[in-house]
N, C-alpha and C positions, 0 to 999 in steps of 0.2 A: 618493254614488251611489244611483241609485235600484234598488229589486229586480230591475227588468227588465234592464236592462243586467247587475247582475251576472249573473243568472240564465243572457242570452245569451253572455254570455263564458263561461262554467263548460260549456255541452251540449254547443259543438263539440269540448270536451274531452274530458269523462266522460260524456257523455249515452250512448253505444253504439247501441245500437238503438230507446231509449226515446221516442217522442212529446213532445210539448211538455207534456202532461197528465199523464203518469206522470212526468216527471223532474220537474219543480215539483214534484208531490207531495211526489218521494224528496227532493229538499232540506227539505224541512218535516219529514217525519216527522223525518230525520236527523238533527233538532236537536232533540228532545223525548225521554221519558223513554220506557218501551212503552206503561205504560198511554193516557200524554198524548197518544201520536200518535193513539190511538183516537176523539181527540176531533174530529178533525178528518175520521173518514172517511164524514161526513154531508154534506162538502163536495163540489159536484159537480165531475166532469172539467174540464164547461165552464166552472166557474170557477177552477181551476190557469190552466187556458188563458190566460183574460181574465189573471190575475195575471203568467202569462209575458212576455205581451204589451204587458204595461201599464197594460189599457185596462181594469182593477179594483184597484183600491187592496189595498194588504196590509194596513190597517190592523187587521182585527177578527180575520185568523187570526196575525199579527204576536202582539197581545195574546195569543191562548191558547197559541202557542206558547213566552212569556215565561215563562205561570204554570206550562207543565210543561216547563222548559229542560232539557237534559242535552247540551250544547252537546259533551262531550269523544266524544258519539256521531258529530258531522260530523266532529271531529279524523278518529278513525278510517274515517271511511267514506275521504274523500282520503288517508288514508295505505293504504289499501289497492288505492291503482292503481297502486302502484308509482313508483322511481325516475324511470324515463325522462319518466313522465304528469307527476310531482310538476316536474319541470323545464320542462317546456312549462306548468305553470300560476305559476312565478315569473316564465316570461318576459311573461305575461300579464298578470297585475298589478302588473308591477312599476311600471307607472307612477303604479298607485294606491296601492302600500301599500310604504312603504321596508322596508329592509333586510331583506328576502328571501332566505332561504336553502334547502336541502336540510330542514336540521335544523326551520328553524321555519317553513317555507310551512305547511304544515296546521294548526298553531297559529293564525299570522296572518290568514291568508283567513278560517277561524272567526269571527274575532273582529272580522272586519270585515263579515261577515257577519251579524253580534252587533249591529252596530250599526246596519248597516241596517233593521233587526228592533226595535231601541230607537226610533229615529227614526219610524218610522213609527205603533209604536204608542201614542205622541204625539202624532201629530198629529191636528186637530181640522178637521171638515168646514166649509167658509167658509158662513157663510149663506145662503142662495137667495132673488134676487130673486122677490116675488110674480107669479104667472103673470098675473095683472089687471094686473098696471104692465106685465111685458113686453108683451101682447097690444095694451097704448095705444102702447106707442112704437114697435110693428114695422105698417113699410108694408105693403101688397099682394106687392111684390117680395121684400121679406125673407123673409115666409111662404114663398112661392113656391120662392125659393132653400135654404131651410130645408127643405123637402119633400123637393129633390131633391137635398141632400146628403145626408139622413137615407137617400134612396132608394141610394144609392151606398156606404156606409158598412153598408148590409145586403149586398149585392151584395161588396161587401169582405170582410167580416168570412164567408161563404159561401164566397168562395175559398180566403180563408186556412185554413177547417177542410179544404176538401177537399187540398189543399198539403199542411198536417201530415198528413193520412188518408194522403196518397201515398208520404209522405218515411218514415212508420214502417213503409209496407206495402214499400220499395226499398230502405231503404237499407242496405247490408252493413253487417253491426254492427261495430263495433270490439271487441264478444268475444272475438275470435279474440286480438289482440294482448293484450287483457287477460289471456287465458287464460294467456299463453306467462311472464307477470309472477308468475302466480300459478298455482302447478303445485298437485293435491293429491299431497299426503305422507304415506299415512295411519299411517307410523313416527313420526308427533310428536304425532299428535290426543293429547288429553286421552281421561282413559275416559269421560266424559261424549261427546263427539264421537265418539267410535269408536260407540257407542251407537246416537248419531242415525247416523251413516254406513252402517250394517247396515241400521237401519230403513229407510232412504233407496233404498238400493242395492234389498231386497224390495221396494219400493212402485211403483219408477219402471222398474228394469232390463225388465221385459216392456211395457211399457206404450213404451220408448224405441224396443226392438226390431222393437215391432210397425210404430209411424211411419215406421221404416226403411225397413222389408220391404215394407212395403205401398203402393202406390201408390194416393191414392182417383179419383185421376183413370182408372182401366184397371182397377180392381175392385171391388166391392162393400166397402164400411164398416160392419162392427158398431156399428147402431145405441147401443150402449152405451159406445164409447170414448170421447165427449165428457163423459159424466157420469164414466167412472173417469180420466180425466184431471182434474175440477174438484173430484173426491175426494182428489185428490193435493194438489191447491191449498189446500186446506179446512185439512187436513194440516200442511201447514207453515206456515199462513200466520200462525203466534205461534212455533211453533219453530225455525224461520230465523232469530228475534232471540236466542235461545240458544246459536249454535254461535258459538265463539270460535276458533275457526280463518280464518283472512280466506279461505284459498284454496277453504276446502269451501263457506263462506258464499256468496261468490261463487258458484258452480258451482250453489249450490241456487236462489239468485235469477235465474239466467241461464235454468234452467233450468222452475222459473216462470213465466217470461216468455214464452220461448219456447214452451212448451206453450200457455198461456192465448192465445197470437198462434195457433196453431195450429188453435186448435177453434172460430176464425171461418170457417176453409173446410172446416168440418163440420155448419155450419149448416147451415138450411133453404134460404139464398142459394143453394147452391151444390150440396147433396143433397136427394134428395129418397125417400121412404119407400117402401119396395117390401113393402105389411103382409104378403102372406103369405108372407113370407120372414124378414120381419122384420133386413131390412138398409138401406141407404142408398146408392144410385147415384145417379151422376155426373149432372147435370142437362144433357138435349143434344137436347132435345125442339123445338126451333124454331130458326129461324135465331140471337136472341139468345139464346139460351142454347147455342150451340154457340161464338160468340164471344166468351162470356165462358167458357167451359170450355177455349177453346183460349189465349187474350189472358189471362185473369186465373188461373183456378185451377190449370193446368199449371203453367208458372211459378216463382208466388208460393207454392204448396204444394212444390215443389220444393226451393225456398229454402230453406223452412223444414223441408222434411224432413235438406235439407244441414246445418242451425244442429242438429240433435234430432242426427245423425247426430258433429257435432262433439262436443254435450254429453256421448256416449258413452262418445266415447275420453278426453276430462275425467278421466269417471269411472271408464275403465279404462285406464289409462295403459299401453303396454309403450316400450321403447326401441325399438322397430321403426318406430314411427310415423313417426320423422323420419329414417328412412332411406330415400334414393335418390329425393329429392323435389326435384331442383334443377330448375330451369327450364329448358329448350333454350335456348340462346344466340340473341337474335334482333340481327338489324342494326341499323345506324338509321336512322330515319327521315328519310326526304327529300322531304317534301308538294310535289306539282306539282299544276297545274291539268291537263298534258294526257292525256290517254286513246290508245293505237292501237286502240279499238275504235269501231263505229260506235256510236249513238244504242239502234238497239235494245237493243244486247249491250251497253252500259251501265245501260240501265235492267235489264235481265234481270237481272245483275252485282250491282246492288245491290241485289235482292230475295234473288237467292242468298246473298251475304255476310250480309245482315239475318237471315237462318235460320240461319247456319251458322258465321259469326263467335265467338258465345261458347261452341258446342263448343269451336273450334281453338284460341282464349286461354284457355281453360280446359286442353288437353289440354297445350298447349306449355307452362303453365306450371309454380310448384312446386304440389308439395301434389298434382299430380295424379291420384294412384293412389284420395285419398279421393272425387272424383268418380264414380270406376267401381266401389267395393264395394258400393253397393247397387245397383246395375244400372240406374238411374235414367234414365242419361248414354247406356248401349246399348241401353236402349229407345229411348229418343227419336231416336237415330241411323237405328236401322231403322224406328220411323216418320216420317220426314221421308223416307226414299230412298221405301220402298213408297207413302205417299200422295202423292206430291207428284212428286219428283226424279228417279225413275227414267224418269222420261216427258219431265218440262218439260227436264232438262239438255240433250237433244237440239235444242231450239228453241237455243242459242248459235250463229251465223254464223261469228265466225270461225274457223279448224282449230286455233289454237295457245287458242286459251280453251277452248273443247271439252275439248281434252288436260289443261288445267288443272284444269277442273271436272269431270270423270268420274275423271281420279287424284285427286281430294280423295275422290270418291264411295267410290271401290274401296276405300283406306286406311283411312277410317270405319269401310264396311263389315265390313273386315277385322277390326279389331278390335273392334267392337261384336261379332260372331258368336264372335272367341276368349272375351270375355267369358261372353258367352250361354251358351256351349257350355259355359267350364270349361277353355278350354285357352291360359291367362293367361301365356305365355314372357315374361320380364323382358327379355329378350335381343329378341324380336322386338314388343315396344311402345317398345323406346329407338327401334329403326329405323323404325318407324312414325310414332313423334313428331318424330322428325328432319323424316321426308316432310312431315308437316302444316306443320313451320314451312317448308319451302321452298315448300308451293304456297300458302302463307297471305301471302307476299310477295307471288309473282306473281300472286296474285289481284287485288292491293290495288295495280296501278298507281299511283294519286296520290299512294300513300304512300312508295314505295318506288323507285329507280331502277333499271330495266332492265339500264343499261349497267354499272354498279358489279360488276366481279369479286367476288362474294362469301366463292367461296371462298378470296380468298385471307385475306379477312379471320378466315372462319371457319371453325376447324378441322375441323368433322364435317360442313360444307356438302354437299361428293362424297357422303359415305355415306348422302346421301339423295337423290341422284339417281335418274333411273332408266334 
């Protein structure tokens, strides 16, 4: 097997939120000693890249990875995703490497790993035809065609980085699940780790807080958070390979990552310098820069202030967390092609639903309550009703969508303002949540049947009527 393939087989795994550039890496380093991984960080992005893809030979970082091996560091990095993960990657290789089990999957992939790494740093580049012979034996048309693959193959490889650029700036990480594999404990740290965990907890605890609290799309940014965020990075980035705890180690790389993703929409792209104040607002000075503040950096900052806001509770775990997080019960699905609305009130339909859809799967679902502590979720509620909704929902023709979508409007409203306010009843956000999953069906005609008694199927259907 060649690198690439394995490489692609192992990221839908473990890769989590990492790019094709940073997980290549981590496999490399992962298999070297500390010092030895140093030797390779001269290496550039774009060439992991090319290595993931293929379309660069592993031969020369193969070699230096040989001469500084520490191969029982990949053992451990795969046995630190846990059982469930280590089972989805014996069913994965099983086709290439026998007798696969719980006990020895991280062993075996190692080593077969190991030898993909042997193989290549063996092999020997074939000779190259002299450019004077090829230039006698290719026609007018070969050149020709040679141009314009050459011209297509840039055009390709162009797409491809903006694709990984896209896929590392969407995609939900698989943190989360990682996280739930690997709890910290800090009743078993070693005293060396309890050490770094004190350290860790002073360095980042205000710095996570702030990310939280602070929204930089609706306030001004202390021009100085990106440099005490890369002070943090500076920080760990040799004592992360010291902590022998898998669960804290995790937590500190995730966390890492997640910062260093964060202080790209702290740039210059995306703020800009207010000097006698000495802060950084939101850029919103023209019409594009107002579509990418609304399309890119709402959003994507968002995301990532949700992943900072995760890493928190990580690091401060209570048992309360995973209380009273279940999901409204929703129906099922029954995709139609027909509509009883006209043409306009369809198109209108799905510009509403396009805004306002991942509110409602987010409120309906588990885990909800962490959407609404940093008040992220009730701002944005009441900015979408004030600039937009409170005017256009009246453009709807027919009377029974109208009722639809102005009772979606009120219920938001309603609890975005309990939030706002401070006056958070557990008792009147179940009944709320209820409403959202009943108008989030009749919203969603194609998906849902009309006719289907609901409640009979489901029990707290009525108690979201109105």
């Amino acid at each position: 097997m060649e690198f690439t393939e394995f490489a692609n087989l192992l990221k839908p795994i473990i890769g989590g939120s990492y790019n094709t550039k940073r997980f290549t890496r981590t496999l490399f380093e992962s298999m070297m000693t500390e010092n030895g991984s140093l030797l390779i960080e001269d290496i550039s992005d774009e060439t992991f890249k090319s290595y993931y893809n293929g379309r660069t030979a592993i031969t020369k970082i193969a070699q230096r990875v040989l001469a500084n091996l520490e191969d029982e560091n990949f053992v451990e990095y795969l046995d630190s995703f846990g059982d469930a993960t280590t089972q989805v990657l014996i069913t994965t290789f099983n086709p290439h490497i026998n007798d696969l089990d719980q006990m020895n999957a991280s062993r075996k992939i190692t080593d077969f790993f190991l030898e993909i790494l042997r193989n290549a740093a063996s092999s020997e580049k074939k000779k190259s035809t002299p450019k004077s012979a090829e230039k006698e034996d290719k026609t007018s048309h070969d050149i020709l065609s040679e141009k314009i693959f050459a011209s297509g193959q840039a055009l390709a490889d162009a797409w491809s980085n903006a694709m990984d650029n896209l896929v590392s700036e969407t995609d939900t990480p698989s943190m989360k699940n990682h996280a739930k594999a690997l709890v910290l404990n800090e009743d078993i740290l070693n005293a060396k780790d309890t050490t770094f965990l004190e350290r860790f907890k002073d360095e980042v605890e205000p710095i996570l807080e702030f990310c939280i609290e602070h929204d930089p799309t609706a306030e001004a940014t202390p021009v100085s958070l990106a440099d005490k965020i890369n002070e943090i990075l500076t920080s760990w980035k040799f004592d992360v390979r010291k902590i022998k705890d898998k669960a804290f180690r995790s937590l500190v790389l995730d966390t890492m990552q997640v910062l260093a993703d964060y202080t790209y929409y702290l740039s210059d792209k995306f703020l800009r310098l207010i000097p006698d104040r000495n802060i950084l607002w939101f850029r919103n000075e023209s019409w594009e820069e107002g579509e990418q503040l609304r399309n890119v950096l709402q959003p994507e900052s968002y995301k990532k202030r949700c992943e900072i806001r995760d890493l928190y509770m990580r690091l401060y775990p209570i048992p309360e967390d995973n209380v009273n997080t279940a999901a409204v019960e929703m129906p099922e699905e029954q995709p139609s092609d027909y509509s009883p609305y006209s043409a306009e009130d369809r198109v209108l339909l799905q510009e509403f639903t396009s805004d306002y859809d991942e509110i409602m799967v987010t409120l309906i679902g588990d885990n909800y309550a962490f959407s609404l502590v940093d008040m992220s979720l009730p701002s944005r509620i009441k900015d979408l009703y004030s600039t937009k909704w409170q005017t256009k929902a009246d453009y709807f023709l027919d009377p029974s969508l109208k009722s639809y979508v102005f009772g979606l409007l009120g219920e938001l409203n309603k609890l975005s303002e309990s939030f706002l306010g401070g006056n958070n009843d557990s008792a009147s956000i179940k009944s709320i949540r209820t409403k959202i999953r009943n108008l989030y069906v009749k919203l969603h005609p194609n998906s849902f049947d009309k006719a289907i008694p609901y409640d009979a199927f489901i029990d707290d259907w009525d108690d979201g009527e109105f």
